[in-house]
C-alpha positions in Angstrom: 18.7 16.1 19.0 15.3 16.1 18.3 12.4 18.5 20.2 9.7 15.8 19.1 9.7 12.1 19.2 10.6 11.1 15.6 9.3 7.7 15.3 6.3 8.2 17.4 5.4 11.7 15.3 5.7 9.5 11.6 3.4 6.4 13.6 0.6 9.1 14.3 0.9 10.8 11.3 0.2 7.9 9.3 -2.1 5.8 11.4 -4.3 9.0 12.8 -4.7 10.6 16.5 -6.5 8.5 18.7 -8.4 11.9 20.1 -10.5 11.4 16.7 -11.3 8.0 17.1 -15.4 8.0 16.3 -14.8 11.8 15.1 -17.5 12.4 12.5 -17.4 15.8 10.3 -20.2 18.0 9.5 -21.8 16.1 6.0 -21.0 12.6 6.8 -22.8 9.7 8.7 -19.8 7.4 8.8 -16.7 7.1 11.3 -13.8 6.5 8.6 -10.0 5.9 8.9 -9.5 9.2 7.0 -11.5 11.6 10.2 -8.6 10.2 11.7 -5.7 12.4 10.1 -4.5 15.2 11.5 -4.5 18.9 10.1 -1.4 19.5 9.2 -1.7 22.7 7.7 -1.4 23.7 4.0 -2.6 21.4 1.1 0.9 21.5 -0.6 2.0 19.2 2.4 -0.2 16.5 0.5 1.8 16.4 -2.8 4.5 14.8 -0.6 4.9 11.4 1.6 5.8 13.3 4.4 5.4 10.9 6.9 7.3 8.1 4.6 9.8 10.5 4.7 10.6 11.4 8.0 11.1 7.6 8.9 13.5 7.8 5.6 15.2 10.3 8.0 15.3 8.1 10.7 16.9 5.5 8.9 19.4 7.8 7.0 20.6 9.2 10.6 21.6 5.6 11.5 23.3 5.3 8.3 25.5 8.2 8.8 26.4 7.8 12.1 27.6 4.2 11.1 31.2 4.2 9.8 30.7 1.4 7.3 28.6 1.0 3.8 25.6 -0.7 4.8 23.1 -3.4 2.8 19.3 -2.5 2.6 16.8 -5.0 1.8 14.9 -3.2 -0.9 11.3 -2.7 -0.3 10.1 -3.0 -4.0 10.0 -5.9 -6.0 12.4 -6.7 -8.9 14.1 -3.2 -8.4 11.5 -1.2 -9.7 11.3 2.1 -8.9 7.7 2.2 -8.1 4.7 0.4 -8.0 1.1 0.7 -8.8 -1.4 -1.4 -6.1 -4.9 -1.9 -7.8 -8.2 -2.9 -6.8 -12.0 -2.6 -7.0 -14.7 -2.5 -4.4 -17.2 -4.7 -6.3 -20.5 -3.3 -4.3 -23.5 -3.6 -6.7 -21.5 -4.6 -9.6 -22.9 -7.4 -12.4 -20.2 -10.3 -13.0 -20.0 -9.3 -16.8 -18.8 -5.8 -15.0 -16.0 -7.2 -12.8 -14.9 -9.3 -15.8 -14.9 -6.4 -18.2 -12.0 -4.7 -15.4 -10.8 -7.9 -14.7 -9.7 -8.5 -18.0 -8.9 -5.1 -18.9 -5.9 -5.3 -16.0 -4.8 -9.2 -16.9 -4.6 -7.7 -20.9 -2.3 -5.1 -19.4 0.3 -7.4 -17.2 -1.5 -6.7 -13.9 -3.3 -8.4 -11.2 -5.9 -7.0 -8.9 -7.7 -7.7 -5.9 -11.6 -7.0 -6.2 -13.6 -6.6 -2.6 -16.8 -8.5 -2.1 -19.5 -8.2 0.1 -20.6 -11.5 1.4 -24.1 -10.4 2.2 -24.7 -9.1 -1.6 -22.9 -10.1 -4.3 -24.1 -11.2 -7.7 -20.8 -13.6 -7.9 -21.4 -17.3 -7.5 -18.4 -19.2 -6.0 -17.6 -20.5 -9.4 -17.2 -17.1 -10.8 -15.1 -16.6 -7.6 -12.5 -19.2 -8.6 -12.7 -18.0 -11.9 -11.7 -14.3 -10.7 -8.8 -15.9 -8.8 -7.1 -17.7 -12.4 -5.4 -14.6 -12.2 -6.8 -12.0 -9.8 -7.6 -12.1 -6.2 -10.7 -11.1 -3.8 -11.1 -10.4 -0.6 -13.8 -9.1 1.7 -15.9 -6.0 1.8 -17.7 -6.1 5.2 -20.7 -3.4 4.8 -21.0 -1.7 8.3 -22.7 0.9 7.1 -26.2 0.2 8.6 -24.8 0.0 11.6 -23.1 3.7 11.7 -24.2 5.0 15.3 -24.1 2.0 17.1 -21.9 0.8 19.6 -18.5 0.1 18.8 -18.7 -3.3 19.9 -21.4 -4.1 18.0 -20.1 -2.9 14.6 -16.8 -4.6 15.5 -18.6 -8.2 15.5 -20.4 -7.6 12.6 -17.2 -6.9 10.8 -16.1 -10.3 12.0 -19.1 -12.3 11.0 -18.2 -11.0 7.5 -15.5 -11.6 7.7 -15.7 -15.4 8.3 -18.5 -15.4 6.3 -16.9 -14.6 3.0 -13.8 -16.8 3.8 -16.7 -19.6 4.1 -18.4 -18.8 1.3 -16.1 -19.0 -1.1 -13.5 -21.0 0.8 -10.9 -18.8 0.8 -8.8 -17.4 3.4 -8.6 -13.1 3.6 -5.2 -11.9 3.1 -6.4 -8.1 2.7 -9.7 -6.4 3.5 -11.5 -3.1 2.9 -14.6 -1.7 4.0 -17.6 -1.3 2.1 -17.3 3.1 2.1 -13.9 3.0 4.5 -16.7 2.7 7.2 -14.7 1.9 10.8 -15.1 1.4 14.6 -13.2 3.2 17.1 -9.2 3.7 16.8 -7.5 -0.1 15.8 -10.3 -2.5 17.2 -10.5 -3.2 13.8 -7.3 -4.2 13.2 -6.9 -6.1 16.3 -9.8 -7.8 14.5 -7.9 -8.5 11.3 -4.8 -9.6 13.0 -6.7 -12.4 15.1 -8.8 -13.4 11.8 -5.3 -14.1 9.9 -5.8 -10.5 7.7 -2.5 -9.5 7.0 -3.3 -5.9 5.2 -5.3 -3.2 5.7 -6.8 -1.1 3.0 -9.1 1.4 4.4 -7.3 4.2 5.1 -7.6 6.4 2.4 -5.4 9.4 1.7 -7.3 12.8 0.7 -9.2 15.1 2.9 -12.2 13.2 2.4 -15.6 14.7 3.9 -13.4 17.5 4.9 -12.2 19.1 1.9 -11.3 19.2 -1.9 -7.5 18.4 -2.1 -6.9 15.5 -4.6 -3.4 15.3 -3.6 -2.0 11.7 -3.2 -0.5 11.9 -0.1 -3.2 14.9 1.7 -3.9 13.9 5.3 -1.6 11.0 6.7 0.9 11.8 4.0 1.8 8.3 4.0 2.3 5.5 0.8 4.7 3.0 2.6 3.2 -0.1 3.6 3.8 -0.3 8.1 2.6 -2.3 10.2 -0.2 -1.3 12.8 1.2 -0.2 16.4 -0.1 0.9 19.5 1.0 4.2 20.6 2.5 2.6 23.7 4.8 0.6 21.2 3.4 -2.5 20.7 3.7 -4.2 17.3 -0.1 -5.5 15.4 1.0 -8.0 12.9 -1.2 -6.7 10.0 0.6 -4.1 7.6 -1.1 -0.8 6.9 -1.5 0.3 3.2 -2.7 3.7 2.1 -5.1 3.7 -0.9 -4.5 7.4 -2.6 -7.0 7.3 -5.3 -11.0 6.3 -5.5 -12.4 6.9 -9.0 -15.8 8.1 -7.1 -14.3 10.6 -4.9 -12.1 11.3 -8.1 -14.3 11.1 -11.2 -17.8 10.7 -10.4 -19.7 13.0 -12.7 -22.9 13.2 -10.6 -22.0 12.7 -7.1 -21.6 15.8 -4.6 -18.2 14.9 -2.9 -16.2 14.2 -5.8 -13.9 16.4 -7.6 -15.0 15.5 -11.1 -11.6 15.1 -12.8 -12.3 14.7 -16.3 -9.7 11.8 -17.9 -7.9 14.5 -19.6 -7.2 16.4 -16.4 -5.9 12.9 -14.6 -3.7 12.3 -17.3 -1.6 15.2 -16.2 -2.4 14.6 -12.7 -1.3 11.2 -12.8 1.8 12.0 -14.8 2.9 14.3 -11.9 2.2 11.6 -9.4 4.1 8.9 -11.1 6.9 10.7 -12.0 7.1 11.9 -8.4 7.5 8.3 -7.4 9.4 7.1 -9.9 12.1 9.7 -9.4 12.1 11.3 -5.9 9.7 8.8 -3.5 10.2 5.3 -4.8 6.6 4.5 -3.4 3.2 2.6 -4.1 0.4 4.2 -5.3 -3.1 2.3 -4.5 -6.4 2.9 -6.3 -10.0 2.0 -6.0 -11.4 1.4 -9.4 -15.1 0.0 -8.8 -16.3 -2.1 -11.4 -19.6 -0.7 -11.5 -17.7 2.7 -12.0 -16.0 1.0 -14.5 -18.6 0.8 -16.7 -19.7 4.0 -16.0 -17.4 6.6 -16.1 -13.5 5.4 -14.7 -13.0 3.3 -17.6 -10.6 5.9 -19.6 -8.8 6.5 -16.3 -8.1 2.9 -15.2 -6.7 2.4 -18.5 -4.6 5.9 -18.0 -3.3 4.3 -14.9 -2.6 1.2 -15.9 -1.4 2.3 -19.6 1.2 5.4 -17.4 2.5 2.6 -14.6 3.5 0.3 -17.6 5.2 3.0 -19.2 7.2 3.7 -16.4 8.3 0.3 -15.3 5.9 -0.6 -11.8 4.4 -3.1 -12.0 0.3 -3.7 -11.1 0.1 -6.1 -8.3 -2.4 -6.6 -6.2 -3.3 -5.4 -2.9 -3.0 -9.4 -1.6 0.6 -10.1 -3.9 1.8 -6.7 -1.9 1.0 -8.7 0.8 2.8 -11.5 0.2 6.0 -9.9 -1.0 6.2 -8.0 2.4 5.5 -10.8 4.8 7.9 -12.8 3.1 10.0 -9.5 3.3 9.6 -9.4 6.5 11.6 -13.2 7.2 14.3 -11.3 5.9 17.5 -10.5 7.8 21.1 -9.2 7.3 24.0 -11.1 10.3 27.5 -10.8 10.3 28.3 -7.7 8.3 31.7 -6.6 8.9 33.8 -3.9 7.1 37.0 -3.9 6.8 38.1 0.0 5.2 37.6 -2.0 1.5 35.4 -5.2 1.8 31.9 -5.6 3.1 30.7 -9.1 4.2 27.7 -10.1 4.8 25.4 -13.0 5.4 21.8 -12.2 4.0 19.0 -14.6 4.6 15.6 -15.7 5.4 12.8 -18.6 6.3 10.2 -17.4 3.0 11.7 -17.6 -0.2 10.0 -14.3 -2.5 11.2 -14.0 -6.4 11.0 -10.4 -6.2 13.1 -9.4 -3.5 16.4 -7.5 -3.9 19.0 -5.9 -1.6 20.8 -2.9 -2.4 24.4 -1.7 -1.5 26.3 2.1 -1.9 27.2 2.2 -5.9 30.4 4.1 -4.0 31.5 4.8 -0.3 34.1 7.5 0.8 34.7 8.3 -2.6 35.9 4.8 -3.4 33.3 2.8 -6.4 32.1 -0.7 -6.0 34.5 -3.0 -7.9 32.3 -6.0 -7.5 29.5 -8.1 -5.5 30.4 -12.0 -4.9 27.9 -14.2 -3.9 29.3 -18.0 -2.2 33.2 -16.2 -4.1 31.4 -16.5 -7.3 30.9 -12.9 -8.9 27.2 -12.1 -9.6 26.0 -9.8 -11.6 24.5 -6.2 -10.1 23.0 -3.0 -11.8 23.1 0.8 -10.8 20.3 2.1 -9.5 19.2 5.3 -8.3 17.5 5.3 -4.8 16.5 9.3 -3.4 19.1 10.8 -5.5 21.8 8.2 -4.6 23.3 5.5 -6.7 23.0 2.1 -5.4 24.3 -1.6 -6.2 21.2 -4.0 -6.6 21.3 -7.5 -6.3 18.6 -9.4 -7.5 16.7 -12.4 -6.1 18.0 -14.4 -8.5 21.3 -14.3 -6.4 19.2 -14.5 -3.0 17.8 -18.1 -1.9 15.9 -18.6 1.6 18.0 -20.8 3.9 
C-alpha cells in the first residue's frame, strides 16, 4: 500500500507541476520546461533518475507478485547498456561550423540531430540534404521575441515554424527543440507537436537552470527515460518526452553568467561518473546540447570527451530523431500468450514495425532454477547474459525477432 499515487507522483515529477505553468524566476525573461520542476529537496537527489526509478518500482511490483518468469522488451537498442543521444542547436552557426561537428560525430560512429531555425539560418537546402547523408535536423522555433505575450499567440508562432522548416527544406519533423527551451503554458506545446506529426520532445532540460548551480544529470525532474506526454487526468499525448541532461553553454561557457564553467578536465571526471552510473546501475540515455557555434569556441574538447567515453563504454551515439524511431517502432511491440508451466515459458512476441535494434530480455534464472535454453519456431537461438539493475538476464537479439 502506497500513501501517494505512484504512477501519477513519477508523471509529475518528470513532466513538471501544472501550478508553474508560465512560472518565471527572478533573472530570467523566458517561461521554460525546466521552471516547471519541482523542489525536491537536496541536490544529491539529482545524481540519480529518481523518477525513472520509481516507475522501475512499479514495474518490479508487478513482477513479483506474478508467479511466473516474465519477458521484457528491452528498451535499448542492440543490448547495450546505455546510450548517448546527441545534438546541436545550430542558432547563429556558419555551415563550415556545423560540418566541423558534423563530421567530428560521423568520424566517431555517431549520428546527430542539429536544430535549425527556419527564420535564420546560414544553411541552404542543399547543405540540408547534405547534413542528412548521415545526420538529421529538425526545427528550432525561436519564441523568444515573443516572451510576455499571450500564450496563444506564442503557441501559433511555434506552429508557423514549425511548418515552415518542414517546407523549407522538405522534410517532415520527427523531433523539435526550442531555440533557449523557450515554452508556452503547461503541454499546449506538445499538443502542438502531436497534431504537426512531432513525435519527440527535446526541451525539457534537466539541471536547476535559472534557479541554481547543480550540474547534476538528473537535478530537477530526475528523469532520463524517454515517456510519452500525459495529461494529469490520464490521457495519453502521442509524442515521447526526452530529457536533455547536458548544454555545453550552461556547462562550459567561459564568459557567460549562468554557466558553471567546467573546464574539459573537470568533465572528464564528471562525465566518467555519469557514464559509469548508467552503464552499471541506471541503464539510461544521456542527451546533450553541443552547439556548433560552441563548438568552435570552446566545447570542442568536451564533445570529443563525450563522444570518445560513450564509445569506450559500448552506447552507442544516435540521434535524437533515430531514438525516435527505435521507440515508436518499440512501441508496435507486444508479448500474447505467455504461459508457464513450473519449467517452460512460452511465448508469442510480435509487432506491425520491424526495428534492427530491438531485443527482449528473460530471467538468466528463476526460483533458483538457470535458463537451459531459448527456442525460437523449436529451433535453438543463440542468447547472451546480461546484467540488467543488478540482475542477470537472457537477451535475445533482433536478429531472432521479425515483425509479423
Amino acid at each position: 500500500a502506497f500513501a501517494f499515487d505512484l504512477a501519477l507522483c513519477a508523471l509529475l515529477l518528470r513532466q513538471g507541476d501544472p501550478k508553474r505553468a508560465e512560472f518565471i524566476p527572478a533573472g530570467d525573461g523566458s517561461a521554460r520546461p525546466s521552471h516547471l520542476a519541482a523542489d525536491i529537496g537536496p541536490n544529491d537527489a539529482g545524481w540519480v533518475p529518481f523518477a525513472d526509478l520509481l516507475s522501475r518500482l512499479l514495474v518490479d511490483l508487478v513482477r513479483r507478485h506474478l508467479r511466473a518468469p516474465v519477458p521484457l522488451l528491452s528498451h535499448l537498442p542492440g543490448g547495450a547498456a546505455g546510450i548517448l543521444l546527441y545534438s546541436g542547436d545550430e542558432d547563429f552557426a556558419d555551415v563550415a561550423w556545423n560540418d566541423d561537428e558534423l563530421d567530428c560525430v560521423t568520424s566517431a560512429g555517431g549520428r546527430m540531430t542539429l536544430y535549425i531555425i527556419p527564420t535564420r539560418t546560414n544553411a541552404t537546402g542543399a547543405d540540408v540534404q547534405r547534413y542528412r547523408g548521415h545526420h538529421d535536423v529538425g526545427p528550432h522555433p525561436d519564441l523568444r521575441p515573443l516572451d510576455g505575450r499571450p500564450v496563444a499567440e506564442r503557441l501559433a508562432e511555434f506552429e508557423r515554424q514549425i511548418r515552415m522548416f518542414q517546407d523549407t527544406f522538405q522534410v517532415t519533423a520527427r523531433s523539435v527543440r526550442n531555440h533557449c527551451t523557450a515554452w508556452a503554458g503547461y503541454l499546449e506545446p506538445v499538443e502542438v507537436m502531436e497534431k504537426l506529426g512531432v513525435r519527440m520532445d527535446a526541451n525539457f532540460a534537466s539541471g536547476t537552470y535559472m534557479r541554481d548551480r547543480e550540474p547534476a544529470p538528473y537535478a530537477g525532474f530526475g528523469a532520463a527515460m524517454p515517456m510519452r506526454f500525459c495529461r494529469p487526468d490520464g490521457r495519453l499525448i502521442h509524442v515521447f518526452q526526452q530529457h536533455t541532461h547536458h548544454m555545453d553553454d550552461a556547462m562550459f561557457s567561459p564568459s557567460a553568467p549562468y554557466s558553471y564553467k567546467i573546464s574539459a578536465e573537470h568533465y572528464e571526471v564528471i562525465l566518467s561518473r555519469i557514464f559509469t552510473d548508467i552503464v552499471t546501475r541506471f541503464h539510461t540515455p544521456f542527451g546533450v546540447i553541443i552547439h556548433p557555434s560552441n563548438w568552435v569556441k570552446f566545447s570542442r574538447h568536451q564533445g570529443q570527451a563525450l563522444l570518445r567515453q560513450a564509445t569506450d563504454r559500448g552506447m552507442p551515439v544516435w540521434s535524437y530523431d533515430q531514438w525516435s524511431e527505435f521507440w515508436e517502432a518499440r512501441d508496435t511491440w507486444r508479448f500474447s500468450e505467455v504461459t508457464w508451466d513450473g519449467s517452460k515459458l512460452r511465448f508469442t512476441v510480435e509487432g506491425s514495425v520491424s526495428q534492427n535494434d530491438l531485443c527482449f530480455m528473460i530471467p538468466a534464472s528463476y526460483a533458483g532454477v538457470p535458463l537451459a535454453e531459448v527456442r525460437s519456431d523449436r529451433e535453438i537461438t543463440d542468447w547472451r547474459r546480461t546484467t540488467r539493475y543488478g540482475k542477470d538476464a537472457a537477451l535475445v537479439t533482433s536478429e531472432e525477432i521479425r515483425a509479423m
